[in-house]
Backbone bond lengths (Angstrom), bond angles and torsions (degrees), N, CA, C in turn:
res aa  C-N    CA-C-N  psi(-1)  N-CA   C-N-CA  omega(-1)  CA-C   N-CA-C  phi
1 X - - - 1.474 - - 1.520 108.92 -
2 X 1.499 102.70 134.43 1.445 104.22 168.61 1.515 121.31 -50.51
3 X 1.421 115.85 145.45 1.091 107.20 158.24 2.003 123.40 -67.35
4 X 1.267 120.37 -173.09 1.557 120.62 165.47 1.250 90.43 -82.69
5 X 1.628 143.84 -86.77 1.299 104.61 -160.66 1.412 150.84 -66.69
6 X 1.361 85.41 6.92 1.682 97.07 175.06 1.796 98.23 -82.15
7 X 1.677 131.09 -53.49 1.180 113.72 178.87 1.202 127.17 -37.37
8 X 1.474 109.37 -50.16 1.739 126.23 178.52 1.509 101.24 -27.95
9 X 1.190 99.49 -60.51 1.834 123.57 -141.92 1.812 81.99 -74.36
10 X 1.306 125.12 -59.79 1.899 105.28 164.52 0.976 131.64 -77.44
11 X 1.169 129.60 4.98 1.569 140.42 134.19 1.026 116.40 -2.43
12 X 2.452 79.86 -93.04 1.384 87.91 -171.01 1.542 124.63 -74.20
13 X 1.258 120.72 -16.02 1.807 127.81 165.76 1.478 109.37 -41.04
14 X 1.155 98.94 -25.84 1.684 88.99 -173.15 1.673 128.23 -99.71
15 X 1.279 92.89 2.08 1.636 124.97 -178.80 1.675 96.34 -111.70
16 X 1.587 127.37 23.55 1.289 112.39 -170.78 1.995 103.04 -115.00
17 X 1.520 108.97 -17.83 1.052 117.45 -178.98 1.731 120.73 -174.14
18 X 1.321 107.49 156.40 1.351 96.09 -166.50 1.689 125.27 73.01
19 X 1.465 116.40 -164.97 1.730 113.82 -156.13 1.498 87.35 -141.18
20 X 1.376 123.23 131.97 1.344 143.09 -174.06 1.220 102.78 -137.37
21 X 1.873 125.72 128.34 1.291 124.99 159.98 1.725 113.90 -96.04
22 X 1.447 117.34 144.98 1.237 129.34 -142.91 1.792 97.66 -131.85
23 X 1.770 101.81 55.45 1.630 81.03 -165.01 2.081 116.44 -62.64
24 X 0.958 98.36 171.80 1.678 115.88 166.04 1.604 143.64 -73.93
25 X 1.110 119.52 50.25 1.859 123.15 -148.83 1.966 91.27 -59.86
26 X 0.921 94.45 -164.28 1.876 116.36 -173.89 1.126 118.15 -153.08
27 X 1.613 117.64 4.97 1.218 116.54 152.24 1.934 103.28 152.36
28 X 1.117 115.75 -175.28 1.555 124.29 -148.41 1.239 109.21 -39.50
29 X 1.431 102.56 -55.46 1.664 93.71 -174.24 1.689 119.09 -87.62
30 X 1.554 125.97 -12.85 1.227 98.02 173.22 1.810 105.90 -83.72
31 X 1.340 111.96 -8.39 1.840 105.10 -179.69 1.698 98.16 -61.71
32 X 1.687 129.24 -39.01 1.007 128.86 -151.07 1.730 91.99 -79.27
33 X 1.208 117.42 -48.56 1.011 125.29 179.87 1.937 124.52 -52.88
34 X 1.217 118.20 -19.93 1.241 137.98 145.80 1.370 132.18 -64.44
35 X 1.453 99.07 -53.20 1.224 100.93 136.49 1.617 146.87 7.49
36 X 1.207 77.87 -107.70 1.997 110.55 155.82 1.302 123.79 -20.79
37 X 1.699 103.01 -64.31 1.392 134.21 -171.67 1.685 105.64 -51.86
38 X 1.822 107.12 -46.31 1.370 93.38 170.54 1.845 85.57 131.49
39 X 1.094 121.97 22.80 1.954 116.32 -169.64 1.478 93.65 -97.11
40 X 1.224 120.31 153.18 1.098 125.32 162.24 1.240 136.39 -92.33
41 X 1.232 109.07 -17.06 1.225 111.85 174.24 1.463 113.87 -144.67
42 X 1.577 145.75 157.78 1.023 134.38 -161.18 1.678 107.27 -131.21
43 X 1.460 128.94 -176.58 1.211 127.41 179.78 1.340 113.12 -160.00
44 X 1.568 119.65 117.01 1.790 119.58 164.98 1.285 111.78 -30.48
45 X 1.456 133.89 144.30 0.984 128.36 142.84 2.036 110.09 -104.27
46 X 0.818 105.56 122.59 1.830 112.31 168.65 1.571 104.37 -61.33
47 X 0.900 137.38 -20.37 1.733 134.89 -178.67 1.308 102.55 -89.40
48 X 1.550 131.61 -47.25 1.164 132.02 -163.35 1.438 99.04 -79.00
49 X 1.175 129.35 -70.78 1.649 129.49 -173.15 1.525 97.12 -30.52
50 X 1.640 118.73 -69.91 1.515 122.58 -175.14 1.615 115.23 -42.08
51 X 1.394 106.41 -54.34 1.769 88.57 -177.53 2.091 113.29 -70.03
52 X 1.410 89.13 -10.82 1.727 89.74 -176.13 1.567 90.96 -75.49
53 X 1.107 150.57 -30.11 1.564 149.98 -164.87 1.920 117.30 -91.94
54 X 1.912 84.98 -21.13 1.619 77.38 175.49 1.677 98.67 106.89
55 X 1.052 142.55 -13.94 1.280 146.56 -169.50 1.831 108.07 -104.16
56 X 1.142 109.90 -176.35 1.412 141.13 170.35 1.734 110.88 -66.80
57 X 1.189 129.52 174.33 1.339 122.93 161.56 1.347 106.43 -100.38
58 X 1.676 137.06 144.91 1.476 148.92 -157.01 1.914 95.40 67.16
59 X 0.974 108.43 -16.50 1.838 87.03 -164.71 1.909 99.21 -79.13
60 X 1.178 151.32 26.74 0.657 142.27 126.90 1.820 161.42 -60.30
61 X 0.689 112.32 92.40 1.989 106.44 -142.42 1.248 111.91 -80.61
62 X 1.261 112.06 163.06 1.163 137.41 -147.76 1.960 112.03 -40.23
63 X 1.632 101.91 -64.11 1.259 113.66 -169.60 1.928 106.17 -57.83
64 X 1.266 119.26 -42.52 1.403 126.75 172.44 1.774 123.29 -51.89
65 X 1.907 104.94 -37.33 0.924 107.24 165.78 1.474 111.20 -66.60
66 X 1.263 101.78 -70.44 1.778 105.06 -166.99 1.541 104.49 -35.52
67 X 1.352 124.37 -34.96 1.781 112.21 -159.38 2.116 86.82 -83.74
68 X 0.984 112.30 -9.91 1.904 108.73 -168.81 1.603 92.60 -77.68
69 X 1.357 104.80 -53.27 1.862 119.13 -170.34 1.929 107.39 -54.49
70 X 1.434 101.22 -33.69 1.304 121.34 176.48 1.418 113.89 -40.29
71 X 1.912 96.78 -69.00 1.056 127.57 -173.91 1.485 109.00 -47.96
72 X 1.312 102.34 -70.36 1.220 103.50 178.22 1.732 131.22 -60.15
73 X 0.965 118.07 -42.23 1.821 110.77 155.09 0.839 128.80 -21.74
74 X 1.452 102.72 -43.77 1.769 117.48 -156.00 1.780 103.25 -86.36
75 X 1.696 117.02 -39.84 1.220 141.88 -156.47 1.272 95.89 -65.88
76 X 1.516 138.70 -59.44 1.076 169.99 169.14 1.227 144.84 -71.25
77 X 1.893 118.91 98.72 1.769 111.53 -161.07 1.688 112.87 -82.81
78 X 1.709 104.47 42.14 1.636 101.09 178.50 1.287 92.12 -118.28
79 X 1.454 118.15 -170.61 1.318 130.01 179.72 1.645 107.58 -95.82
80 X 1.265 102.56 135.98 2.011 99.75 -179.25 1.544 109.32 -136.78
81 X 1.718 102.38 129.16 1.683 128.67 -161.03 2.142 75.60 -80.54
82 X 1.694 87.99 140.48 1.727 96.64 162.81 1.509 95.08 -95.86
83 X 1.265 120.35 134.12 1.218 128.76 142.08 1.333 122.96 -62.77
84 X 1.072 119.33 75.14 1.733 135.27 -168.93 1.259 136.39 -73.66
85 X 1.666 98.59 7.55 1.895 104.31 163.40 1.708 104.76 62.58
86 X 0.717 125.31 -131.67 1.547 129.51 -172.90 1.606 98.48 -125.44
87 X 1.120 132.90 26.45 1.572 136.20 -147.75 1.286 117.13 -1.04
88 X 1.367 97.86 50.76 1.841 113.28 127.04 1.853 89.08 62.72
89 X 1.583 104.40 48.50 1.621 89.47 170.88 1.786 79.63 -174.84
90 X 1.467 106.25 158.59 1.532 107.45 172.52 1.774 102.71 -92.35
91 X 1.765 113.38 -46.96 0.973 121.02 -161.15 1.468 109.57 -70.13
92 X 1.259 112.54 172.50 1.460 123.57 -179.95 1.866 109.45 -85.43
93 X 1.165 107.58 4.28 1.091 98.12 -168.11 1.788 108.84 -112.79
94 X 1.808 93.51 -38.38 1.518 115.88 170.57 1.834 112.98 -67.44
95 X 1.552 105.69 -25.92 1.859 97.69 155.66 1.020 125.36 -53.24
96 X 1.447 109.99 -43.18 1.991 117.83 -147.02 1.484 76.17 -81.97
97 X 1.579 144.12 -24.36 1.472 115.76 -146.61 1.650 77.98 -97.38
98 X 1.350 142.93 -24.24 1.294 124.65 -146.23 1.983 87.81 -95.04
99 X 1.476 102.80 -32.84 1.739 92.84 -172.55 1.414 94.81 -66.34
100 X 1.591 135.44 -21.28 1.825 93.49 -160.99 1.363 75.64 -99.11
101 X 0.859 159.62 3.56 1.729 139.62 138.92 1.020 120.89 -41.30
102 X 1.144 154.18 -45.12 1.435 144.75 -12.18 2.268 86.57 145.91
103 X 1.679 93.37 -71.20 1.333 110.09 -175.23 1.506 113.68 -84.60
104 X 1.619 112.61 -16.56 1.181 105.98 166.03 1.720 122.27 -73.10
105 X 1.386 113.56 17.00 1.372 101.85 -142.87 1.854 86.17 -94.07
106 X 1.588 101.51 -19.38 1.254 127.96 174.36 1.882 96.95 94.09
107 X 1.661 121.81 38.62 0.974 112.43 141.47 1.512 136.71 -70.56
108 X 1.268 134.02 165.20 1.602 127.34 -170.47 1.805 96.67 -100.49
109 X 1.323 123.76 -36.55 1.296 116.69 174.60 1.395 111.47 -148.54
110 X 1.414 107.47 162.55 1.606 122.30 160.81 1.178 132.89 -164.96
111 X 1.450 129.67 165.76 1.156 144.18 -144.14 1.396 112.55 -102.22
112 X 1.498 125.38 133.18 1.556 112.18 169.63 1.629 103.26 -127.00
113 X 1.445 108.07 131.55 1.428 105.99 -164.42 2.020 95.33 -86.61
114 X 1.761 100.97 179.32 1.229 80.45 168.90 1.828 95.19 -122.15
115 X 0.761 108.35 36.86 1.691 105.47 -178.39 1.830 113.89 -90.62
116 X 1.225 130.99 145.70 1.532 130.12 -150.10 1.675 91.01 -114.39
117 X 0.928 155.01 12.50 1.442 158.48 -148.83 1.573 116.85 -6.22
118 X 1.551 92.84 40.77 1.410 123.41 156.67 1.729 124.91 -82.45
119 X 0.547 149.59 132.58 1.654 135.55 -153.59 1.682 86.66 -122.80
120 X 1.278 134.03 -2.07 1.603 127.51 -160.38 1.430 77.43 -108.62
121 X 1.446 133.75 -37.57 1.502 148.21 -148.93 1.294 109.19 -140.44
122 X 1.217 132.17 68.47 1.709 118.81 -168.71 1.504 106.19 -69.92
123 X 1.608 120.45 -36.35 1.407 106.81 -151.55 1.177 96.02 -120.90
124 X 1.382 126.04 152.78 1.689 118.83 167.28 1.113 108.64 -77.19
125 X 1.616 108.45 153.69 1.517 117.82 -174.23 1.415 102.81 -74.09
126 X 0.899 117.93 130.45 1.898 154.40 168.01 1.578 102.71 3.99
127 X 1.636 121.29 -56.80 1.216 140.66 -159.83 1.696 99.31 -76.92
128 X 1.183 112.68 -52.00 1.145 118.08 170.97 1.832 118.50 -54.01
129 X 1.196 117.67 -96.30 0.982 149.19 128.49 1.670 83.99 23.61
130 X 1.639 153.52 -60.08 1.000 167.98 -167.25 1.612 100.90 -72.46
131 X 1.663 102.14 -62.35 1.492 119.58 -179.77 1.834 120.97 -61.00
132 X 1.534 107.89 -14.13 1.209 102.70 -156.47 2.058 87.73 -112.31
133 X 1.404 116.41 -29.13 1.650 125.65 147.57 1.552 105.90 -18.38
134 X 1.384 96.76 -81.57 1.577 122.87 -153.96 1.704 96.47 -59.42
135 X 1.261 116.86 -39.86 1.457 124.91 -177.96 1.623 105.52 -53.95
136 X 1.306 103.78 -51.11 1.592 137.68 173.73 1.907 89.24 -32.95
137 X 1.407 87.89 -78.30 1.604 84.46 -159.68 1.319 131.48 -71.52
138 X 1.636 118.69 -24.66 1.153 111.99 166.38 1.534 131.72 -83.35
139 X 1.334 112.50 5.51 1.744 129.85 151.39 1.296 114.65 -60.20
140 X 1.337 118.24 -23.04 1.345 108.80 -153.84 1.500 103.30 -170.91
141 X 1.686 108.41 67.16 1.414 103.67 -173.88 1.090 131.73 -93.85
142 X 1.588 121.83 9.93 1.308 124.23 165.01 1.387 119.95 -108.70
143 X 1.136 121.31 33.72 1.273 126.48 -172.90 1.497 111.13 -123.64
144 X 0.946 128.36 143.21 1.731 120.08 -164.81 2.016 98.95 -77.31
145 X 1.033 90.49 130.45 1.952 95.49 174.93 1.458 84.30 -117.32
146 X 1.564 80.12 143.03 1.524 112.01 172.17 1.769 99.13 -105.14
147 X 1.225 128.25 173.39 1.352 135.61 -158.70 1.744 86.21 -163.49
148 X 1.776 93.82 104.71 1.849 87.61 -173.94 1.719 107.19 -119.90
149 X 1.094 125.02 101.02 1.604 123.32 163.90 1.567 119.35 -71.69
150 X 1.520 113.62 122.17 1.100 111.94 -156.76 2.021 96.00 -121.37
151 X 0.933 105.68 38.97 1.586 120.50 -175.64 1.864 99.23 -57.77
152 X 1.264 105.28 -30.35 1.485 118.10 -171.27 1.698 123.67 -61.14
153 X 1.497 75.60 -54.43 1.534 103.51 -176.27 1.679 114.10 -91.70
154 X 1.230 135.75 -3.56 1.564 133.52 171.20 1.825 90.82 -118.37
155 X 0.752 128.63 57.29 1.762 131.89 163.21 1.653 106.82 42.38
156 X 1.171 89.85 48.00 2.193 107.70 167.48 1.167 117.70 -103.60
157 X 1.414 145.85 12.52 1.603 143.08 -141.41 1.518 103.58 -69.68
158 X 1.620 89.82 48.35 2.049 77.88 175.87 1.723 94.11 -106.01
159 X 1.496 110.63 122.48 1.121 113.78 175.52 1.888 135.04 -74.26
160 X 1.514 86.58 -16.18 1.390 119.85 176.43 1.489 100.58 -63.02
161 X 0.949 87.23 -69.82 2.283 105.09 178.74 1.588 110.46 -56.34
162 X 1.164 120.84 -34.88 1.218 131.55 -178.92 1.873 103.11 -56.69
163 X 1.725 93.08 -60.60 1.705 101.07 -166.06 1.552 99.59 -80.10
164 X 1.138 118.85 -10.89 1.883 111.74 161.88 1.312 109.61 -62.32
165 X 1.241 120.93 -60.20 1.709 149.20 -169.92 2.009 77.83 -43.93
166 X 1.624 95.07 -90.59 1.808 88.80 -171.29 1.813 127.74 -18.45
167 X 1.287 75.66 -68.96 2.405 89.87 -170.79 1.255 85.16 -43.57
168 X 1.857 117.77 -45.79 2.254 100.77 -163.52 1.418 98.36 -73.50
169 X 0.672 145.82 -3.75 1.744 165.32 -178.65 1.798 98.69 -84.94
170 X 0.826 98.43 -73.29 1.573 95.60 -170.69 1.449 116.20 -69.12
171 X 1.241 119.49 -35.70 1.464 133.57 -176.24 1.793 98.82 -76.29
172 X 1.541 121.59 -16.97 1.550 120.09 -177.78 1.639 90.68 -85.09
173 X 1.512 137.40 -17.47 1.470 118.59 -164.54 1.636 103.85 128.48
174 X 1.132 127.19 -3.23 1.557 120.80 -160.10 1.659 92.49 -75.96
175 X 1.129 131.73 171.12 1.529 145.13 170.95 1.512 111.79 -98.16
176 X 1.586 105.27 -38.65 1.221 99.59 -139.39 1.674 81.82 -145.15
177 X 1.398 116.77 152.58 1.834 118.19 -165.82 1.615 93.62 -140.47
178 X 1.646 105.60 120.49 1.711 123.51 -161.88 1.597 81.80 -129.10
179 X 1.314 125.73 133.82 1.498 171.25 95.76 1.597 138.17 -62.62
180 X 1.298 106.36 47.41 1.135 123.34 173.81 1.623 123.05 -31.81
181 X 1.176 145.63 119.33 1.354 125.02 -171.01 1.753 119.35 114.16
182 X 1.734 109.33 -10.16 1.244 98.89 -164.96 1.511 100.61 -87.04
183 X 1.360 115.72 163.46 1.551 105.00 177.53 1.517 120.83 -145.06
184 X 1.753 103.98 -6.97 0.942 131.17 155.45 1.690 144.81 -60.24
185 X 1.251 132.24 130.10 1.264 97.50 -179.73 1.382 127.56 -91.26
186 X 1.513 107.67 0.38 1.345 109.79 -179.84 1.974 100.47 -102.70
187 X 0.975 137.31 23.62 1.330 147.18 147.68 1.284 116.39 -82.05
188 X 1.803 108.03 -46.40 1.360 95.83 175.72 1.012 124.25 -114.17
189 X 1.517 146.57 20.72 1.397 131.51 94.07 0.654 141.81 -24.72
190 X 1.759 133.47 -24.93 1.658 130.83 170.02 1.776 96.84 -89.89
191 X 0.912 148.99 -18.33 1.495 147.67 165.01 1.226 98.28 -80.22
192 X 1.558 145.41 4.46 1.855 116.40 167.17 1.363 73.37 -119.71
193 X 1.381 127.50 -4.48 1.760 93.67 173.80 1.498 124.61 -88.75
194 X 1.652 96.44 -15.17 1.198 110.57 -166.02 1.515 127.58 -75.80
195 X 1.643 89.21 -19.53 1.955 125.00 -172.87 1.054 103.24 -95.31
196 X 1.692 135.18 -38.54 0.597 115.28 -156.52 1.612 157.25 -66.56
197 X 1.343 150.62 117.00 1.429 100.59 66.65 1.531 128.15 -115.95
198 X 1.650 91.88 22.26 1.345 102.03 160.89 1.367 133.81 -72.87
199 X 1.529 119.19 143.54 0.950 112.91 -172.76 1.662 132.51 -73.26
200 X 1.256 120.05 164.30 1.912 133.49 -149.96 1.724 97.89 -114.05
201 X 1.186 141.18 118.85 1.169 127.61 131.25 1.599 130.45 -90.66
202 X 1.136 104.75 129.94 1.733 117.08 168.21 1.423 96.95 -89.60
203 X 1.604 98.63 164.37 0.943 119.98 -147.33 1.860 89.80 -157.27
204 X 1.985 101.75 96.04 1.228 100.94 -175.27 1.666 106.95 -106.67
205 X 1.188 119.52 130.96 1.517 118.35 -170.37 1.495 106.87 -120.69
206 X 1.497 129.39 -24.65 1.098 117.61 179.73 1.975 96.98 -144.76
207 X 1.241 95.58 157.96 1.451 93.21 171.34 1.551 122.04 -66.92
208 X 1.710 127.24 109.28 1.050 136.33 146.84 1.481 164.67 -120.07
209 X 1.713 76.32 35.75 1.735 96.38 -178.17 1.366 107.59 109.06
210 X 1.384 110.99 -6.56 2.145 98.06 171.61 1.142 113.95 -88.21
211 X 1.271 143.57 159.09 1.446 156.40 162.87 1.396 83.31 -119.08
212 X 2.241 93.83 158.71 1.607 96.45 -178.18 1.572 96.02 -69.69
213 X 1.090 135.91 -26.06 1.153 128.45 -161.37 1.809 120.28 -58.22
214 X 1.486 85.98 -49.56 2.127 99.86 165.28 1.202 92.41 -56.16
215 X 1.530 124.14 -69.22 1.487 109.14 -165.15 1.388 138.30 -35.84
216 X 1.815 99.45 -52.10 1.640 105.55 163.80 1.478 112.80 -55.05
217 X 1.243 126.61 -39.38 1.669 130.59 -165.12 1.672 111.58 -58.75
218 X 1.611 93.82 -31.18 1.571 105.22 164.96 1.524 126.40 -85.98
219 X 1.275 110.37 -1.74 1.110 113.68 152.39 1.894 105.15 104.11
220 X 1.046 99.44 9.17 1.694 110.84 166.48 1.276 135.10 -73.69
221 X 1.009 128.14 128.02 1.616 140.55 -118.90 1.358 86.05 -110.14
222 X 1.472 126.07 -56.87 1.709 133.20 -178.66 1.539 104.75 -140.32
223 X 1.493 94.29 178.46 1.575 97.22 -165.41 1.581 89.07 -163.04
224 X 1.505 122.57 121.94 1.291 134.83 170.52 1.292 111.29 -127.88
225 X 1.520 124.38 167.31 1.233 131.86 -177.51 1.106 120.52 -124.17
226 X 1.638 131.21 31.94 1.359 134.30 153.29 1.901 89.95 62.70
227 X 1.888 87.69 -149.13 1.694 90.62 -170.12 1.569 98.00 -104.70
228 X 1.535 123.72 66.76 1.201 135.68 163.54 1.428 99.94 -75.19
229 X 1.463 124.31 -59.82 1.781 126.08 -154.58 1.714 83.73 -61.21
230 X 1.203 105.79 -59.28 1.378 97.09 -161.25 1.468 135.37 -59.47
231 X 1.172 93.30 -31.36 1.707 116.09 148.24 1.715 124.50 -35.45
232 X 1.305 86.02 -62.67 1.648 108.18 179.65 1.524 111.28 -59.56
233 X 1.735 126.64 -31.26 1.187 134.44 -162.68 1.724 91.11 -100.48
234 X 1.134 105.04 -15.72 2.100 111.20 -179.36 1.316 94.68 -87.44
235 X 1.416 125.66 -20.55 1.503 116.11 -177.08 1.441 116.55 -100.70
236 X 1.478 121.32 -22.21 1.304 102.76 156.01 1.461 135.03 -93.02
237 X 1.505 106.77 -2.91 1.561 130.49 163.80 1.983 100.46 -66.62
238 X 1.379 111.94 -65.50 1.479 96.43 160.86 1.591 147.71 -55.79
239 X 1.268 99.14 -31.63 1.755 105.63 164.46 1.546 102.28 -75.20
240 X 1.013 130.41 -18.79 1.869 98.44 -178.67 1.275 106.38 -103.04
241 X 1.296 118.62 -21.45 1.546 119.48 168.43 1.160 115.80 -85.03
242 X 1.766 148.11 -16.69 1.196 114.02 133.83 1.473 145.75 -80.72
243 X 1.084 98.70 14.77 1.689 129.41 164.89 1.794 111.08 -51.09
244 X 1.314 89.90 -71.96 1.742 118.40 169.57 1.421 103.25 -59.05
245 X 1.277 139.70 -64.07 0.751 128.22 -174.01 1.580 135.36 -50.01
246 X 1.552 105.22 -44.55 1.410 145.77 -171.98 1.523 105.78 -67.66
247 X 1.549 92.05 -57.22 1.751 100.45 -154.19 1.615 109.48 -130.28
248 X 1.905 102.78 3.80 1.317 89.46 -179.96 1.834 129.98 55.83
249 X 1.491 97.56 17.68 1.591 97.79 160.58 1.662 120.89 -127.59
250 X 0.889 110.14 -142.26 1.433 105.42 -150.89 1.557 104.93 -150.29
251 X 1.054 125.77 25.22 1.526 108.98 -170.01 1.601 112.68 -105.05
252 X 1.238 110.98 -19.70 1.583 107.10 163.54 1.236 101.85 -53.18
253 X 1.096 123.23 -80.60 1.881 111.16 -160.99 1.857 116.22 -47.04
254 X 1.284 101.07 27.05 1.700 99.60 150.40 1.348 122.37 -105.91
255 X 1.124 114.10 2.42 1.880 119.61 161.13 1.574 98.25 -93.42
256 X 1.139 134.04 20.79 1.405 113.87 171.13 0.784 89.65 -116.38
257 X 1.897 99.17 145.64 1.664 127.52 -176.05 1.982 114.46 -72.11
258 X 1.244 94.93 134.05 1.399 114.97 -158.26 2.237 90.73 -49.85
259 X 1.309 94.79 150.94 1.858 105.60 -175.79 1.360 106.01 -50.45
260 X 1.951 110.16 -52.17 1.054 123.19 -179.60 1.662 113.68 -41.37
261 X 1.104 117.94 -75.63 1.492 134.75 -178.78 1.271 93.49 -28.35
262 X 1.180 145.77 -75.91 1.667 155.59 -137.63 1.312 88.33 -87.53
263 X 1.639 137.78 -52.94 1.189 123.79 -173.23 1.820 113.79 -61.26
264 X 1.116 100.38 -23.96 1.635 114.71 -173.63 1.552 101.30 -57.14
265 X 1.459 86.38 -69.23 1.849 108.39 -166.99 1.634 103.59 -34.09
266 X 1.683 96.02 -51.27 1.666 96.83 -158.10 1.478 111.48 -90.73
267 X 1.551 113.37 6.16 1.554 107.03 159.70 1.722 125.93 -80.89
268 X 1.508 80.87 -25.27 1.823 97.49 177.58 1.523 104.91 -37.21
């Protein structure tokens, strides 16, 4: 097993050129299972852990995350981005303590959003929001920070504000510039032009016409899918169980992968 600073160190190589997809597991065995597939690198999703626990997405706290991020580091000889919520503090001071927590977990990178999960106030004001970055990075300076404006996703679609939010993002220490929400291609071409020559993650959640291939052509550095997989694995876990439930038959559970197969994988 890799060490953590050896992941870091292909981390960041892999954020240096070219287009990398960064899917999202939900815990031991689908990360291992990615794995497998051949990805190099992997990514928390905060939605997936939460619906695997029974909760909301963000309603999970701090100490539960950190021991999941743990888990997973450890599970896995690739490098894995924390999906880092807002790190679980408003102040600039209560970030820096949650990222070097955060870096002990022996993840290689993570994300700090700037959204307040205030709905009167979604986003922190700019200055802040700048201050709580910079907090970000000097907690934890070998670890790739992402710098995430989420103007998209709390009912902000100002794209203008968005690509301000980034550059103050990148210019605080971030590596890497996340805009969750874009769906456009001329949005997200003006966000890798705007960063550049730092690198862009998209952020694909439902099918809308990108292949990684458009994606790289636009000049996107990585490409993850939030809590889509896990979604997708809640949707065929829900179609066969209200199947049974409903109609008392049984025919969903013929898209599930044979015992054998799964027992195979996970003796490897």
């Amino acid at each position: 097993m890799s060490s953590a600073a050896d992941k870091r160190i292909a981390f960041r190589k892999l954020h240096e050129a070219g287009c990398f997809v960064i899917p999202n597991p939900w815990d031991v065995g689908s990360a291992r299972y990615l794995v497998h597939l051949g990805f190099k690198a992997l990514a928390s999703t905060s939605a997936g852990l939460a619906f695997s626990r029974g909760v909301a997405d963000n309603a999970v706290g701090r100490d539960a995350v950190l021991a999941h991020l743990s888990e997973l580091a450890t599970a896995v000889d690739v490098p894995v981005n924390a999906d880092f919520e807002n790190g679980f503090a408003h102040d600039p001071e209560g970030v820096a303590q949650s990222v070097r927590l955060c870096a002990q977990t022996g993840v290689a990178g993570l994300s700090i959003e700037d959204s307040t999960g205030d709905a009167a106030a979604p986003l922190y004001d700019l200055p802040l929001a700048i201050e709580r970055m910079r907090a970000a990075r000097e907690a934890a300076p070998d670890v790739v920070l992402v710098g995430r404006a989420e103007g998209f996703l709390v009912g902000r679609p100002d794209l203008d504000d968005v690509i301000q939010r980034l550059r103050a993002y990148s210019d605080a220490g971030a590596d890497c510039l996340y805009a969750p929400g874009l769906r456009s291609r001329e949005h997200i071409a003006a966000v890798v032009a705007a960063v550049a020559p730092k690198p862009v993650n998209v952020l694909i959640g439902a099918p809308i016409g990108f292949t990684v291939d458009d994606l790289a052509q636009l000049g996107v550095r990585r490409i993850s899918v939030g809590g889509a997989l896990a979604r997708a694995a809640w949707g065929g876990f829900m179609r066969a169980a209200k199947q049974i439930a409903e109609h008392g038959t049984f025919d969903e559970l013929a898209n599930a992968p044979p015992h054998g197969t799964l027992n195979a994988l996970f003796k490897s």
